[in-house]
Every structure is written in structure tokens, then in C-alpha cells.
C-alpha positions in Angstrom: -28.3 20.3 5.3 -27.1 18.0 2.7 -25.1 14.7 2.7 -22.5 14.4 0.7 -21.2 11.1 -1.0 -18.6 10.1 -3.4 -17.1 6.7 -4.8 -13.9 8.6 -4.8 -13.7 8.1 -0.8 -14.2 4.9 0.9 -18.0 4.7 2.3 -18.4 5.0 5.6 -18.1 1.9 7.8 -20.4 2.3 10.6 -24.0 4.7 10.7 -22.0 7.7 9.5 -22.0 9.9 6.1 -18.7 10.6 4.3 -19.8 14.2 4.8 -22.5 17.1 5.1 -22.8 20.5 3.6 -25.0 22.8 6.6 -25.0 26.7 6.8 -22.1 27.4 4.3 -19.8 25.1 5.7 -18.7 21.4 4.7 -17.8 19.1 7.6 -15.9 16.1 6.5 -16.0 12.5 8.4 -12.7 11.3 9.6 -10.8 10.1 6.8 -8.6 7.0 6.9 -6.2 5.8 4.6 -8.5 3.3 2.8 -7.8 3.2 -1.0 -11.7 3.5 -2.5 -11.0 2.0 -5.6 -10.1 -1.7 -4.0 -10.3 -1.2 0.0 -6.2 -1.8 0.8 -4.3 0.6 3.1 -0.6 1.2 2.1 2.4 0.7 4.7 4.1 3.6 6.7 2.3 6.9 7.9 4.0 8.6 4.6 1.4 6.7 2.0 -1.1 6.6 5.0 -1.1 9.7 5.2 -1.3 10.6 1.6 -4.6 8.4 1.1 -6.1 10.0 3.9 -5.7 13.1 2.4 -6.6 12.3 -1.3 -9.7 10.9 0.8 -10.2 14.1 2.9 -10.2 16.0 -1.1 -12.4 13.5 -2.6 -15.2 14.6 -0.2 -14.7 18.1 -0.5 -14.5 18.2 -4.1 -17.8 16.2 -4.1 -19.2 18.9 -1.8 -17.9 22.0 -4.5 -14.8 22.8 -1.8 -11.3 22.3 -1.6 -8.1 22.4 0.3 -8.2 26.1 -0.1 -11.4 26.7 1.7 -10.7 24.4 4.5 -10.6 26.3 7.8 -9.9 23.4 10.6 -8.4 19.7 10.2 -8.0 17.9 13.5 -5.8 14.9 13.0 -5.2 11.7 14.9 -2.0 9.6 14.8 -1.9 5.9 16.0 1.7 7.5 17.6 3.0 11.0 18.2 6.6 10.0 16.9 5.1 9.9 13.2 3.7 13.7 13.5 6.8 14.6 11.7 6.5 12.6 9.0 3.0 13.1 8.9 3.7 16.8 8.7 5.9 16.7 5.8 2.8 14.9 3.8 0.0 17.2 5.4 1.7 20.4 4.3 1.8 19.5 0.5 -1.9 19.3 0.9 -3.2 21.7 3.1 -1.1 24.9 1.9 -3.6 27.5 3.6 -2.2 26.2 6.7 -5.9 26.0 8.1 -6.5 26.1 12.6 -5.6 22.4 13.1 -5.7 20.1 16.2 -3.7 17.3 16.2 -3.6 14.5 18.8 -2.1 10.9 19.4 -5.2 8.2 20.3 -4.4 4.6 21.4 -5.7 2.9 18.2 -8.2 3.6 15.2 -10.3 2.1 12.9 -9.0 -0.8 10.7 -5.2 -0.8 13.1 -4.3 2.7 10.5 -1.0 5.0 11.9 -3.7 8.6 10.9 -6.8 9.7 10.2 -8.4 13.5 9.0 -11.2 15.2 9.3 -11.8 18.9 8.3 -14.3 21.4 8.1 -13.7 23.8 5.4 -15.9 26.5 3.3 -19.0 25.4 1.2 
């Protein structure tokens, strides 16, 4: 196994690591929309989501991935009447169209409207 870490994604903010590599595969921590260069999250699930998935890239680039090798995202959304919107930004990102679960939770970390996570090819 290795960890993976990058100053292009926001550290982690609990025990966690941004990410490992482990048998061929790179497994990416939930990504929130927390710019890395000065810790603010834009407004709206549109730029939310964006960051989160410039986030979500930064680790697998750091790892030797990419969107093209990522095989399953699940996603969680502060409220299921963004997953449209949402969708609209995810697709320009994730053009394989990787397996992908994608849920509404009662709150997340830092009050953020989405948050990714992906496991993808080493």
C-alpha cells in the first residue's frame, strides 16, 4: 500500500489520508469542495461541485491516475433536488461514465451541498 498526498487537495481534517494506492487500484477520500490553495468553499452546488471534483483529480493525478481510469465514484449531496445540477458538472469530469452510487445524507463535513470519492485504476 501507499498513501498518497498532495498540496493540490485540501488535507484531510480528521485521522484520514487524502488517498491510498493498494493492489492496482487508487481509492480516493471523500472530496469536499474546499479550495486547497486558501481553505474557502464557493456558493451553490455548481462551483461546489466543480472544486470537489478538481479535488477528487488532484489526488488521482498525485497517485499517476485519472478521470479515465476511474471505475466507481459514490457521491453525496447535502439535498437530492441539486443531483441535477450536480449532474451537469460531474459529467464534464468523469466522461467514462464510471459505476457510480449516488445518495442524499442529512449534512456533511464543513455544512457543504456534495462530496466525491472514487476508486479508479493505479
Amino acid at each position: 500500500m501507499k498513501v498518497i498526498a498532495t498540496e493540490k487537495a485540501p488535507g484531510a481534517i480528521g485521522p484520514y489520508s487524502q488517498g491510498f494506492i493498494a493492489g492496482g487500484f487508487v481509492y480516493t477520500s471523500g472530496q469536499i469542495p474546499v479550495n486547497p490553495a486558501d481553505g474557502t468553499v464557493p456558493e451553490g452546488i455548481a462551483a461546489q461541485t466543480e472544486q470537489s471534483c478538481k479535488n477528487v483529480g488532484a489526488i488521482l493525478e498525485a497517485a499517476g491516475s485519472g478521470y479515465d481510469k476511474v471505475i466507481k465514484t459514490t457521491c453525496f449531496l447535502a439535498d437530492i433536488a441539486d443531483f441535477a445540477a450536480f449532474n451537469e458538472v460531474y459529467a464534464k469530469y468523469f466522461i467514462s461514465k464510471p459505476a457510480r452510487s449516488c445518495v442524499a445524507v442529512r449534512d456533511l463535513p464543513k455544512g457543504v451541498l456534495c462530496e466525491i470519492e472514487a476508486v479508479a485504476e493505479a
